[in-house]
LOTITI-951553 format. One record per atom (N, C-alpha, C): residue number from 1; residue in three letters; chain; x, y, z. Coordinates in steps of 0.001 Angstrom, whole numbers, plus 500000, padded with zeros to 6 digits. Layout:
# residues N
+-----+------+-------+--------+--------+--------+
:  nr : rest : kette :     c1 :     c2 :     c3 :
+-----+------+-------+--------+--------+--------+
: NUM :  Ala :     A :      X :      Y :      Z :
...
+-----+------+-------+--------+--------+--------+
This chain:
# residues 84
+-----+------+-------+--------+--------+--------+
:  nr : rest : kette :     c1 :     c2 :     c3 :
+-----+------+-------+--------+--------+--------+
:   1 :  Unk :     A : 958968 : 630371 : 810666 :
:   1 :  Unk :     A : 958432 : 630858 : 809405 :
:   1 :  Unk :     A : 957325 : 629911 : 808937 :
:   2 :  Unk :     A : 956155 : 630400 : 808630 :
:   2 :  Unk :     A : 954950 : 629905 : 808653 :
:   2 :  Unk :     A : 955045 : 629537 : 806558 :
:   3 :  Unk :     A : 954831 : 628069 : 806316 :
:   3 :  Unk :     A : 955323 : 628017 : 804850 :
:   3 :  Unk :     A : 953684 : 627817 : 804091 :
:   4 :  Unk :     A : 953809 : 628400 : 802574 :
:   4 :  Unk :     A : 952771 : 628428 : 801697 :
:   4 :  Unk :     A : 953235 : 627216 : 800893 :
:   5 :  Unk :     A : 954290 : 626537 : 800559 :
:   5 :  Unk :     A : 954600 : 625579 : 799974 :
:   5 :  Unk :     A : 955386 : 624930 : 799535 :
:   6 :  Unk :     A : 955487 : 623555 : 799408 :
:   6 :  Unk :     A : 957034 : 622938 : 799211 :
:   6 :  Unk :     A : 957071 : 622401 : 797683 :
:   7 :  Unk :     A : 958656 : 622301 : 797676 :
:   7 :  Unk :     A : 959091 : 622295 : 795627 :
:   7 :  Unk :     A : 960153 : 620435 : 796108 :
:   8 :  Unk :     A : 959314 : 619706 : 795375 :
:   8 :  Unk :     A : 960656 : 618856 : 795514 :
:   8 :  Unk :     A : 960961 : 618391 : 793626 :
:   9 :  Unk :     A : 962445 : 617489 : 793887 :
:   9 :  Unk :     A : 962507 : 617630 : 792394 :
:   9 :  Unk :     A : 962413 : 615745 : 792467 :
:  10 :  Unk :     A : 961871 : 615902 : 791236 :
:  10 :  Unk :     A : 961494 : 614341 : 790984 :
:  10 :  Unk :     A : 961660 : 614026 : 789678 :
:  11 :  Unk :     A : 962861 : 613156 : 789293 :
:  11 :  Unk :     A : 963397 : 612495 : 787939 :
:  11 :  Unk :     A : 963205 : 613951 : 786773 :
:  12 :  Unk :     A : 964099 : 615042 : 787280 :
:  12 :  Unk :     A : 964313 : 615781 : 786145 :
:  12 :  Unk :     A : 963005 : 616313 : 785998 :
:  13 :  Unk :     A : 962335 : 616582 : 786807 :
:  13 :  Unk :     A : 960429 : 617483 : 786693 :
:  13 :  Unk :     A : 960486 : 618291 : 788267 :
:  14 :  Unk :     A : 959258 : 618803 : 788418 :
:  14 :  Unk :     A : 959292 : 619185 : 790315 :
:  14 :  Unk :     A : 958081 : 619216 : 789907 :
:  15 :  Unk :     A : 957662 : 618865 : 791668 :
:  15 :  Unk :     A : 956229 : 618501 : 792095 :
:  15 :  Unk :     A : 955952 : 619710 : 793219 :
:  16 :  Unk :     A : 955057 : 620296 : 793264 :
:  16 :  Unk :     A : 954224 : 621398 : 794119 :
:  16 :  Unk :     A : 953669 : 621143 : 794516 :
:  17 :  Unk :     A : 953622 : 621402 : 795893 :
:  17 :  Unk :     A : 952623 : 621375 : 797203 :
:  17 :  Unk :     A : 952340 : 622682 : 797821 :
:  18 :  Unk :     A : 951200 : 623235 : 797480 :
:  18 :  Unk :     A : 950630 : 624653 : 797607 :
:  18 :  Unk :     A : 949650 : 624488 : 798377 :
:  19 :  Unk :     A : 949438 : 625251 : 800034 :
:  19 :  Unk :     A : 948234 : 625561 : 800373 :
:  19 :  Unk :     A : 947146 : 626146 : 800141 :
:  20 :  Unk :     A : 946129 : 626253 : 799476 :
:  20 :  Unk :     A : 945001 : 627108 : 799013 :
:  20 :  Unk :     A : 943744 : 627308 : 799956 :
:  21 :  Unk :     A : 942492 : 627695 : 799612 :
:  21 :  Unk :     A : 941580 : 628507 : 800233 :
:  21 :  Unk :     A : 940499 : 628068 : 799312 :
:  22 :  Unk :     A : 939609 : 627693 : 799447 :
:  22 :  Unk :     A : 938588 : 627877 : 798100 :
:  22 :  Unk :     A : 937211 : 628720 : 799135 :
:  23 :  Unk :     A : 937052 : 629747 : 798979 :
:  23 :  Unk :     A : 936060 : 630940 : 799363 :
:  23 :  Unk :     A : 934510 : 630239 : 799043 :
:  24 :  Unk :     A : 934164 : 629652 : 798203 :
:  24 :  Unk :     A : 933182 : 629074 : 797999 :
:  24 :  Unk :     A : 932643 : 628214 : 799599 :
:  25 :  Unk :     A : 933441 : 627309 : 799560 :
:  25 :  Unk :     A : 933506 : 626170 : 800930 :
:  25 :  Unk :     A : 933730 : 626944 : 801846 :
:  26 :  Unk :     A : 934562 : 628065 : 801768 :
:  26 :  Unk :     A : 936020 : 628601 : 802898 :
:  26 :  Unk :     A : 936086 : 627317 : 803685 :
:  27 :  Unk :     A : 936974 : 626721 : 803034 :
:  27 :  Unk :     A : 937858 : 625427 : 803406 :
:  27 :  Unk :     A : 939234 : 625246 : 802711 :
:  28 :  Unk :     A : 940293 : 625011 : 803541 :
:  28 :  Unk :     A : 941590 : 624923 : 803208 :
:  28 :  Unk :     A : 941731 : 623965 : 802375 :
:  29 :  Unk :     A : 942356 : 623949 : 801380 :
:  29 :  Unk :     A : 942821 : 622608 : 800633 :
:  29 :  Unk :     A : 944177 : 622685 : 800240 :
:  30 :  Unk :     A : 945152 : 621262 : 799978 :
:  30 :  Unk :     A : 946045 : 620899 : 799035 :
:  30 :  Unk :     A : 946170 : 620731 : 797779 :
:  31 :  Unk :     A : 946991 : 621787 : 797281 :
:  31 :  Unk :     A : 947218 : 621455 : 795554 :
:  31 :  Unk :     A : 948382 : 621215 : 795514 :
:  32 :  Unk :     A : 948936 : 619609 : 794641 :
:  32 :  Unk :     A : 950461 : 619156 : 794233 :
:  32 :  Unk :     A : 949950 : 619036 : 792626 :
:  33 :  Unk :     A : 951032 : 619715 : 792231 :
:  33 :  Unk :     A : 951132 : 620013 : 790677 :
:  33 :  Unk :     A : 952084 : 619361 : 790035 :
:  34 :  Unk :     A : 952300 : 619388 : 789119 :
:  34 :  Unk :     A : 953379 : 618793 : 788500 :
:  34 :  Unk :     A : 953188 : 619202 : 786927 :
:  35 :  Unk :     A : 954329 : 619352 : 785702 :
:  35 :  Unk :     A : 953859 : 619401 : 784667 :
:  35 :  Unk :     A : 955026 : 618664 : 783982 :
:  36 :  Unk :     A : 954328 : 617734 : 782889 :
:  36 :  Unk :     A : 955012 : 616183 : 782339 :
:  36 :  Unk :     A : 954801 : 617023 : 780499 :
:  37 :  Unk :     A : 956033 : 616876 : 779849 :
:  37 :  Unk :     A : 955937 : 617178 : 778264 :
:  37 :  Unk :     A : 954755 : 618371 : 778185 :
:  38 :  Unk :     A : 954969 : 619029 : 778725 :
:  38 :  Unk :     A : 954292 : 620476 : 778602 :
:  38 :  Unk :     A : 952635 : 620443 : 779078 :
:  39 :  Unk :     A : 952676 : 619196 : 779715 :
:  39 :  Unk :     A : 950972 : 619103 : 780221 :
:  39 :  Unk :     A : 951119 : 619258 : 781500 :
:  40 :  Unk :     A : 950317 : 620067 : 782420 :
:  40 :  Unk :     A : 949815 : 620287 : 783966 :
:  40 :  Unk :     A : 948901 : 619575 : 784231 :
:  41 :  Unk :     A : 949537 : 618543 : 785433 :
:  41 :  Unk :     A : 948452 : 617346 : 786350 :
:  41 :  Unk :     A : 948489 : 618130 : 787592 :
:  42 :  Unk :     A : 947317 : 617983 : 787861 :
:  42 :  Unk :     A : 946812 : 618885 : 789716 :
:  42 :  Unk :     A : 946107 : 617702 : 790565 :
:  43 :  Unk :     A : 946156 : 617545 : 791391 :
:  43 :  Unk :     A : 945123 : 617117 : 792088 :
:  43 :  Unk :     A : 944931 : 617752 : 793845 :
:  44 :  Unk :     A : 943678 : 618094 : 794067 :
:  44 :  Unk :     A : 943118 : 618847 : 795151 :
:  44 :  Unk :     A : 942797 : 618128 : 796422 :
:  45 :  Unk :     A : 943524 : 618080 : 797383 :
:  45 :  Unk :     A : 943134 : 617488 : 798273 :
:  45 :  Unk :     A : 942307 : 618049 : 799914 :
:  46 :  Unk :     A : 941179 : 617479 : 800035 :
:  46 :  Unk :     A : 940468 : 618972 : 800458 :
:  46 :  Unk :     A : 939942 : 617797 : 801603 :
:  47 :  Unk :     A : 938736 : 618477 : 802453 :
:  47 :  Unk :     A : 938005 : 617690 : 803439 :
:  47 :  Unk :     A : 938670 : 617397 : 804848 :
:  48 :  Unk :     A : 939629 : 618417 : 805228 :
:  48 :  Unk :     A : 940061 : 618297 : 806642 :
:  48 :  Unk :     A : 939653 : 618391 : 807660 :
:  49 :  Unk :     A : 939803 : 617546 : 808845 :
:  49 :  Unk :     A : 938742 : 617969 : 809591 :
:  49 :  Unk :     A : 938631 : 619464 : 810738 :
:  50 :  Unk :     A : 939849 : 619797 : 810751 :
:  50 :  Unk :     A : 940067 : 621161 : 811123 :
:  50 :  Unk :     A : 941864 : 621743 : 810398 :
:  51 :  Unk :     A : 941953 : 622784 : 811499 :
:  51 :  Unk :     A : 943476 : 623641 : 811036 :
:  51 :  Unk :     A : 944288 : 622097 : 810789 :
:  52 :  Unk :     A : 944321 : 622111 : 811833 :
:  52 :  Unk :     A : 945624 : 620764 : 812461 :
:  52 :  Unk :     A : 945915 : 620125 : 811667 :
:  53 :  Unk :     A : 944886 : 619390 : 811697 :
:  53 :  Unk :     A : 944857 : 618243 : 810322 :
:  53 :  Unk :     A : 944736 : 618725 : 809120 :
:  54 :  Unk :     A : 944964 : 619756 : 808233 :
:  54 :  Unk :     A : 945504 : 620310 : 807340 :
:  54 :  Unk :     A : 946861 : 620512 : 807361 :
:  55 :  Unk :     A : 946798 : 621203 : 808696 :
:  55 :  Unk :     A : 948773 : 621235 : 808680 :
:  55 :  Unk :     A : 949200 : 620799 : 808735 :
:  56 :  Unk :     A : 949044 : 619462 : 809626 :
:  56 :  Unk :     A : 949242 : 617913 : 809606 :
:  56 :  Unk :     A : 949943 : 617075 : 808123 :
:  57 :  Unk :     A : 949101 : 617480 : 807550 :
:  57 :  Unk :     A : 949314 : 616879 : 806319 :
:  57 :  Unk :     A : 949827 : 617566 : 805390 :
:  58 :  Unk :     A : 950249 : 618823 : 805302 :
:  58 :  Unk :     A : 951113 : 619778 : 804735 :
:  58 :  Unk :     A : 952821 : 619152 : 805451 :
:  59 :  Unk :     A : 952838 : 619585 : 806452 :
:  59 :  Unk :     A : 953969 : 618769 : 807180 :
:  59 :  Unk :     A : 954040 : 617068 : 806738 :
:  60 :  Unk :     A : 953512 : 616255 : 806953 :
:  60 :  Unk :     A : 953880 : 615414 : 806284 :
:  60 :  Unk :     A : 954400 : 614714 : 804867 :
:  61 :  Unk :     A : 954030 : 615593 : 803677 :
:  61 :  Unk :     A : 953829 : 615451 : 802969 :
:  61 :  Unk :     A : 955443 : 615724 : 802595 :
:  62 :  Unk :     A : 955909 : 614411 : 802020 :
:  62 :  Unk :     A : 957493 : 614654 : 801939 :
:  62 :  Unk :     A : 958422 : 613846 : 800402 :
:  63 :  Unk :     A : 959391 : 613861 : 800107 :
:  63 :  Unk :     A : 959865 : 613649 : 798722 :
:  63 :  Unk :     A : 959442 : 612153 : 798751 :
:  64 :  Unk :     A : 959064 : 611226 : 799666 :
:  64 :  Unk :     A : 958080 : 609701 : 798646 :
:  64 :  Unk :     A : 957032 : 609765 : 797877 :
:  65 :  Unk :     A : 956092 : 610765 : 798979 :
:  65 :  Unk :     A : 954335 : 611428 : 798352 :
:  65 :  Unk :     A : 954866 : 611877 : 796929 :
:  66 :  Unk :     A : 955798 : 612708 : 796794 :
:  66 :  Unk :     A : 955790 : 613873 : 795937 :
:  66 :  Unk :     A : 956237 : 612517 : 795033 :
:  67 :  Unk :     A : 957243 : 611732 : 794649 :
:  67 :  Unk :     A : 957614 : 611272 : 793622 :
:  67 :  Unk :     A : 956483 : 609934 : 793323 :
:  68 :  Unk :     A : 955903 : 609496 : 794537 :
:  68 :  Unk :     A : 954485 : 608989 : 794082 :
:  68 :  Unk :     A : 953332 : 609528 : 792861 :
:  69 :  Unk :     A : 953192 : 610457 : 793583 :
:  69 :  Unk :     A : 952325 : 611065 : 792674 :
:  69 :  Unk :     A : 952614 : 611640 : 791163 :
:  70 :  Unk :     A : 954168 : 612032 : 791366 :
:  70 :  Unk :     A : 954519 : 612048 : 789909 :
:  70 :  Unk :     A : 954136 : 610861 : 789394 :
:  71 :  Unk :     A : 954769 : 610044 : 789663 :
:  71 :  Unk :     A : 954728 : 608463 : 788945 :
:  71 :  Unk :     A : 953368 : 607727 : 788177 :
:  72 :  Unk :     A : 952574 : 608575 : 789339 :
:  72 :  Unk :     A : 950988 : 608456 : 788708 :
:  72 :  Unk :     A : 950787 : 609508 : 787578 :
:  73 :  Unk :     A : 950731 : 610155 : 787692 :
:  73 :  Unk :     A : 950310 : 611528 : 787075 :
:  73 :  Unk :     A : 951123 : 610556 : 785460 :
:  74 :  Unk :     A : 952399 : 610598 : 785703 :
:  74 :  Unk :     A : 953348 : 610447 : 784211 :
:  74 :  Unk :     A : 953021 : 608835 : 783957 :
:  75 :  Unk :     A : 952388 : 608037 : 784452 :
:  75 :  Unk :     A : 952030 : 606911 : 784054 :
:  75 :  Unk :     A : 950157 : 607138 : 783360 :
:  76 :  Unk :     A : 949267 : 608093 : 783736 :
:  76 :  Unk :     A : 948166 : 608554 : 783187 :
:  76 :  Unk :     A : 948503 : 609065 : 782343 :
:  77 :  Unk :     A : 949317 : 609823 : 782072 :
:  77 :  Unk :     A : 949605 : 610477 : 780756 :
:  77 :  Unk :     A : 950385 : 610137 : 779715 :
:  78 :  Unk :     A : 951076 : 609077 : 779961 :
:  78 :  Unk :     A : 951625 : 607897 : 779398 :
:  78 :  Unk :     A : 950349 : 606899 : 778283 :
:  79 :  Unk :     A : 949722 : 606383 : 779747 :
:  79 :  Unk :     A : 948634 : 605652 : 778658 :
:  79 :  Unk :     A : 947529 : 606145 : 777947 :
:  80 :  Unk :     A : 947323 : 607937 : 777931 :
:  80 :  Unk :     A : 946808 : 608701 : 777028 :
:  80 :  Unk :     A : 947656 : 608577 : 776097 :
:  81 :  Unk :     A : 948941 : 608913 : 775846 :
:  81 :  Unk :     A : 949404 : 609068 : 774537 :
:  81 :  Unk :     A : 949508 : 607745 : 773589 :
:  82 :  Unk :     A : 949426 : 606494 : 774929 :
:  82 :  Unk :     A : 949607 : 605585 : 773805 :
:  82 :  Unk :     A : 948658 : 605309 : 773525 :
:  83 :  Unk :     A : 947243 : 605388 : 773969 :
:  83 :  Unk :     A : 945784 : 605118 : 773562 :
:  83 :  Unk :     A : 945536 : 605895 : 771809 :
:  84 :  Unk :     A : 946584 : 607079 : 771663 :
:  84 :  Unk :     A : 945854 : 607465 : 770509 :
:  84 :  Unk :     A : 946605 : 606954 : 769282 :
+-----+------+-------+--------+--------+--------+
């Protein structure tokens, strides 16, 4: 079964890893999402050098990445709220 994307759960939140398309480029990219106190953090990870190495990195991409990137995401949005 050929997968569009993985859900992991990270400290009471979940993080998304979605394959996308952007038609503009027609180039495959990675979107991991996450949403912290009702705000949505994305970041796009694009520039592969073919299939492989897209899938490559879809397959790799496993619950350390995912709770990494939470950690970032909720530590940026952390020092927004305390900035104001």
């Amino acid at each position: 079964m050929s997968k569009f994307a993985k859900l992991f759960d990270v400290e009471a939140h979940q993080v998304l890893l979605k394959k996308d398309f952007d038609s503009e480029s027609e180039e495959d990219f990675l979107k991991v999402e996450t949403s912290i106190d009702g705000l949505q953090a994305a970041i796009k990870l694009e520039g592969f050098k073919n299939e492989s190495h897209f899938e490559k990195a879809f397959e790799e991409y496993d619950q350390e990445k995912a709770e990494k990137f939470f950690k970032t995401m909720k530590n940026l949005l952390t020092q927004t709220d305390e900035e104001e």
